[in-house]
N, C-alpha and C positions, 0 to 999 in steps of 0.2 A: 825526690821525683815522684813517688806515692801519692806522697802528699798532695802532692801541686797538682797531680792528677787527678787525683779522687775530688779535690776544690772545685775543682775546672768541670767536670762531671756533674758536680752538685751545681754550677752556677751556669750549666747548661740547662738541664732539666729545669730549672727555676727559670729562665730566660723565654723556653717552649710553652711552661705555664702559662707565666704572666702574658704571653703572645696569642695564647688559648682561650684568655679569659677576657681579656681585650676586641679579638674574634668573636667573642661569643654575641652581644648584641648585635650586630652587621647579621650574622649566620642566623639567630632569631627573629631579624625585621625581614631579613630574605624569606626565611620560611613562613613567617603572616602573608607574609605578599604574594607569593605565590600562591596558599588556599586562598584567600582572597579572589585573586586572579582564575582558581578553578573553579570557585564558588560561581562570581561573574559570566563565566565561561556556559557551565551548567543552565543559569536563569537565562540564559540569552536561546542557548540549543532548545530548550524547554522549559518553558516557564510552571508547563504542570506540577513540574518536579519541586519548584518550591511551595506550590501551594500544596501539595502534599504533607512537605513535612510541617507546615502552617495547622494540615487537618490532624495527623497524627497527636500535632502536640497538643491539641486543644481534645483529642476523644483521652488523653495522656491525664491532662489537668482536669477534666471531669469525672475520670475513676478512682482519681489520687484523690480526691473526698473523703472516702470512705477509708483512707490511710491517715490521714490527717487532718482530718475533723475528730475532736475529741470525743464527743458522744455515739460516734456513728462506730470509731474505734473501739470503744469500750466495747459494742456488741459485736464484733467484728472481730476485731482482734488481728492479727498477723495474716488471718485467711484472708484478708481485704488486699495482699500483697496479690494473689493468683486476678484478681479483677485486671490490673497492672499488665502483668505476664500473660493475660487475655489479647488486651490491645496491643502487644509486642508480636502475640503471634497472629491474631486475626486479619490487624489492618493491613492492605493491599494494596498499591497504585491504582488498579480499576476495579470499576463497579462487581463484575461478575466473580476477579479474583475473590475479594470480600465477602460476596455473598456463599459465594464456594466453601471457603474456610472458615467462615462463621457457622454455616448450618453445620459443618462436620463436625467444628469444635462444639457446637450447641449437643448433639446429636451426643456426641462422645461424652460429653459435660452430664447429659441429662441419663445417659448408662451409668455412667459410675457415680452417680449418685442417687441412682437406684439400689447399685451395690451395695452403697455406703449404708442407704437409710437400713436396706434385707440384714446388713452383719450388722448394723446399732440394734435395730427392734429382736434379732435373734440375742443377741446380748444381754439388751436390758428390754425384756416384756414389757414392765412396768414403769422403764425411765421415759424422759421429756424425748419422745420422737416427733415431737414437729418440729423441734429446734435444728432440727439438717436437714428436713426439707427448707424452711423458712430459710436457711443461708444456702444451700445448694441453688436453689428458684432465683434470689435474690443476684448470685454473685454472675450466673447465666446469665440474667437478663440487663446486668447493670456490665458486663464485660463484653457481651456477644452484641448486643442490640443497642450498644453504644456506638459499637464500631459501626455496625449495616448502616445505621440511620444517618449519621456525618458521611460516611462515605457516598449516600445516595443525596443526601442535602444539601453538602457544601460543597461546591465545584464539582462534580461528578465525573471522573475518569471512565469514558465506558467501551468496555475491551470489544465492543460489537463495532462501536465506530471506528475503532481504531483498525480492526480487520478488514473493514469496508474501505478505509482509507489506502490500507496498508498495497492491496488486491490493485484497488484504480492506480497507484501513484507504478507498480510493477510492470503493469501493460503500459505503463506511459513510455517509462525507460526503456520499455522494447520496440515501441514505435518511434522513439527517437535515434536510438540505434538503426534501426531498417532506413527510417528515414535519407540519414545520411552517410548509410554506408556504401550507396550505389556511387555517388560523387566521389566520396573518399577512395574507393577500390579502382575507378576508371579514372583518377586521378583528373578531374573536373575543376576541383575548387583550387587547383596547386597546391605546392607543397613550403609556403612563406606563412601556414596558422602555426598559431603556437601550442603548447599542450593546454593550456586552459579553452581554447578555443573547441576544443575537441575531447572536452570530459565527457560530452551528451552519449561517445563510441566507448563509455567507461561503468556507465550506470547500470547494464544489467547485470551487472558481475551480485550483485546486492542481492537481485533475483534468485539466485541458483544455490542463496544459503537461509534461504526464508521460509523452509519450511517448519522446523522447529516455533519460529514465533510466529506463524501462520496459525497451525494447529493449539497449541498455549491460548491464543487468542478466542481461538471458534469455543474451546472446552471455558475460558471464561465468559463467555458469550452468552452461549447456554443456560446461564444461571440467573443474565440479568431481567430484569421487567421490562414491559415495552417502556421504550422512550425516543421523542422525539419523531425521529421518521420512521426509526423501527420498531413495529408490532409487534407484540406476542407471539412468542414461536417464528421468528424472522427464521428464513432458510440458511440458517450458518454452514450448512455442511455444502450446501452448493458452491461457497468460498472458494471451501477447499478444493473443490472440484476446479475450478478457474483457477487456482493458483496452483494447480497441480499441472495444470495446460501448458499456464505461463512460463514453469519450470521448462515444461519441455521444448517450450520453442527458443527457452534460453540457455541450452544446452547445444541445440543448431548456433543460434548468434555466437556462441561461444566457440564452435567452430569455423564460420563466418569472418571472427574480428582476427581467429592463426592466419588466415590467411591474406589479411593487411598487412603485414609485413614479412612475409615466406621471403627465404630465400630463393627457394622457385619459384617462378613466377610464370604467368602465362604470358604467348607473346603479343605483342601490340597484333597483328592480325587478326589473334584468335579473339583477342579483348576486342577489337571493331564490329566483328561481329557479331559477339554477341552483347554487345553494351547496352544497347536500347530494351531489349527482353527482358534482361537481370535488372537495369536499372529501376524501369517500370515497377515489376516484379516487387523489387525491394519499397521505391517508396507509396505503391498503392499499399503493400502490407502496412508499413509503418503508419499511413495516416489513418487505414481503417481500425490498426489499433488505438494510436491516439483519441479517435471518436467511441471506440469504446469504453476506453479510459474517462473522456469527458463524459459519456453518459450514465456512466458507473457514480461518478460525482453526482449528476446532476440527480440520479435516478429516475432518469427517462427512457422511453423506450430506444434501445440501439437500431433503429432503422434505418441512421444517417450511412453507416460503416459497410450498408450492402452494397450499395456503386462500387466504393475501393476493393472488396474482396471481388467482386465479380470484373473489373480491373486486372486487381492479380491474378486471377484464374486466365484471365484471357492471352494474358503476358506469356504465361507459363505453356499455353496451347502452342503460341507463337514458337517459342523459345523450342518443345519439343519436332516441332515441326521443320525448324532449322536443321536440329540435330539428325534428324531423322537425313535430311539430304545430303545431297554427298559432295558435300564443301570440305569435308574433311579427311577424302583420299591421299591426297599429298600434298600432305602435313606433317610435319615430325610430331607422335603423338606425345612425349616429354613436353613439348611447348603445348598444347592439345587438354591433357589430361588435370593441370591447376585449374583452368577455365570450365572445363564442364563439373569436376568435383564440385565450384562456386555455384554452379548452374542448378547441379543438382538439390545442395544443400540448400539455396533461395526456392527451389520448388516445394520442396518440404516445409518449408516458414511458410507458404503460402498454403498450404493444409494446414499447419496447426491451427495458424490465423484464424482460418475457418471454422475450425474446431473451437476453438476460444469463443467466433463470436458467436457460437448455438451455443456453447454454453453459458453465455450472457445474457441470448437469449430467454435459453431456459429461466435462467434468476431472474430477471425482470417479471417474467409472468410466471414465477412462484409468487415473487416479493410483491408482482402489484403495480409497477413500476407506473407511473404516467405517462401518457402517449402525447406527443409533442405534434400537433397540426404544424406542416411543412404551409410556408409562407412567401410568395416573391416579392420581394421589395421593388418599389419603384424605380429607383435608381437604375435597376438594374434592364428595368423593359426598355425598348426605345420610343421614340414621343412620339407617335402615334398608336401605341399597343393599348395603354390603356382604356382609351375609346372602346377599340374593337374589343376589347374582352368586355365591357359593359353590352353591347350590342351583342354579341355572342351572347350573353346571360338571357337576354330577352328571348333568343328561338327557344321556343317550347317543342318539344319530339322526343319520340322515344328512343331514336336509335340512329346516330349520324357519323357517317364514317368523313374524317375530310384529310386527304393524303397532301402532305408538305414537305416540299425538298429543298433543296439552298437554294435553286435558283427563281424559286417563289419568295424567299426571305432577301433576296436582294434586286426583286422586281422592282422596275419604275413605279410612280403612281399611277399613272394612265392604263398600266398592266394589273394593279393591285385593285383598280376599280371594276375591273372589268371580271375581276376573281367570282364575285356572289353568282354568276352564271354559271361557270365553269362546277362552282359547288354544287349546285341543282343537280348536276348530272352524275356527283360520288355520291350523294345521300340517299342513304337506304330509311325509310320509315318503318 
């Protein structure tokens, strides 16, 4: 029975084998497939990422010369290995990282090989001391100044743009949140979207952990050369200041999105009245962000986003002027107290808003920003404006008041003709 046992045993473990090693190619085409598939994955998310490691490999293959090129090895020798271990530690994703850690490593490089040459020449007086400056100079410039020059030549990653992106794309998601969180809270759009439809009430969350690669960014920022739209000595630290704002007003939204699904709730009463104020409230915030957002792209002057914030201010007048009256004697203040907490916190979005868009302003006329002439399209006058803004063009005067209310913009013609007299008598010269 031992026996038969121990057999049975052995032709067990022989059977798990040979079923292991049979598994084995399945288990190694799954495992190609899938780097494969994160490989794909990565060039799709960001394409920079592979031309990266395209620059890597190629600042890689022009300091390995000097390893294996024979002649250039002979006077080199194994030091040509630290050339190598240059571009392992120097190159960077973006411009300003590289340039950062080049100069330090150059910097550090060009100390200790002042040490080196101070203890050779205290050594040997009399020995070949140019031969470790000649390879100290040599391995600096052929390790350090390989990497800056690919990094700034070939595709260039530049941590300044990517801050500047980073900033526009934050106040986007906070104006898409404001946007649609007045509908979504007063239960406007019904409740038949599905969660994809409703990611845009999900984006600021991204915000409120961005400051870490906010500031990484500005510190490699700092370092780069002007390029492109940005100048020499570009305002990096005002960024910060704006995505410092951003934060904050996405810590309000962050209180704002608790209260889209509280179990307490405020009541349909309290919601009627104050729906119109909050709603406002929210989406004039949300779109004056948005246009801040787009002129942070465009880098133009944000002069569009002052209507909506003076919008939400006006909302917010309304809203405290409500509260102030006395609609809410009896009331249960439980049903009460959900509604104006919301009220309160949307009045506060609408000061940071504020605050964000000076502070944009401010960047713009640091940075220089271009100022955008505001234009009416045609489309939009009705068919006989145009005329009259050419015949307006022609009065010459220094000083004309002319007062216009609706029911001049929906006068007959026989009334609209009769208007150039009626003018005579508001115009001050």
């Amino acid at each position: 029975m031992e026996i038969g046992s121990a057999s049975g045993d052995r032709a067990g473990v022989f059977t798990q084998g040979r079923r292991w090693l049979n598994a084995l190619p399945v288990k190694f085409k799954d495992k190609v497939a899938d780097t494969a598939r994160n490989i794909k994955k990565v060039g799709q998310d960001d394409p920079r990422r592979v031309i990266h490691s395209l620059k890597v490999g190629l600042a890689l293959a022009l300091v390995s010369i000097f390893y294996y090129y024979q002649p250039l090895y002979s006077n080199f020798g194994v030091t040509a290995m630290w050339a190598i271990m240059t571009v392992v530690v120097v190159f960077e994703f973006s411009v300003g990282a590289t340039l950062g850690k080049g100069l330090n490593r150059g910097m550090a490089t060009l100390l200790a090989s002042a040490l080196g040459v101070g203890a050779h020449h205290l050594a040997n007086l009399s020995g070949h001391v140019g031969e470790p400056i000649l390879l100290g100079s040599l391995v600096f410039l052929q390790g350090g100044c390989a990497c800056v020059i690919i990094s700034i030549v070939v595709f260039p990653v530049w941590a300044g743009e990517d801050l500047h992106n980073l900033i526009a794309l934050n106040i986007e998601k906070l104006g898409n949140f404001l946007e649609g969180f007045g509908d979504e809270y007063f239960k406007r759009t019904g409740d038949a979207e599905s969660k994809d439809d409703k990611k845009y009430l999900e984006g600021y969350k991204s915000v409120l952990n961005s400051k870490t690669a906010e500031e990484s960014l500005a510190n490699f920022a700092a370092w780069e050369p002007g390029h492109g739209r940005f100048q020499f000595r570009h305002p990096w630290k005002q960024y910060l200041k704006v995505g410092t704002l951003a934060r904050e007003c996405a810590y309000r939204i962050e209180a704002l999105n608790g209260y889209l699904n509280a179990d307490i709730q405020a009541s349909s009463e309290v919601r009627s009245r104050i729906q119109e104020a909050c709603t406002n409230m929210s989406i004039e915030s949300g779109k004056a962000l948005k246009e801040l957002s787009l002129t942070m792209k465009k880098m133009v002057q944000p002069s569009s986003a002052d209507s909506h914030i003076e919008n939400a201010k006006s909302a917010a007048k309304n809203l405290k002027s409500l509260l102030k009256s006395g609609l809410w004697e009896d009331t249960d203040l439980l049903k009460v107290i959900p509604g104006i907490t919301v009220a309160s916190i949307l009045n506060e979005v609408v000061k940071c808003t504020e605050n964000i868009a000076e502070s944009v302003h401010e960047l713009a006329s640091i940075a220089q920003f271009k100022s955008v002439e505001r234009t009416v399209s045609p489309e939009k006058l009705h068919s006989g404006q145009p005329q009259n803004i050419k015949s307006a063009q022609m009065v010459s005067c220094s000083h004309v008041v002319v007062n216009v209310t609706e029911s001049t913009m929906a006068a007959s013609p026989s009334e609209i003709s009769s208007a150039p007299k009626a003018i005579k008598h508001n115009m001050e010269v």
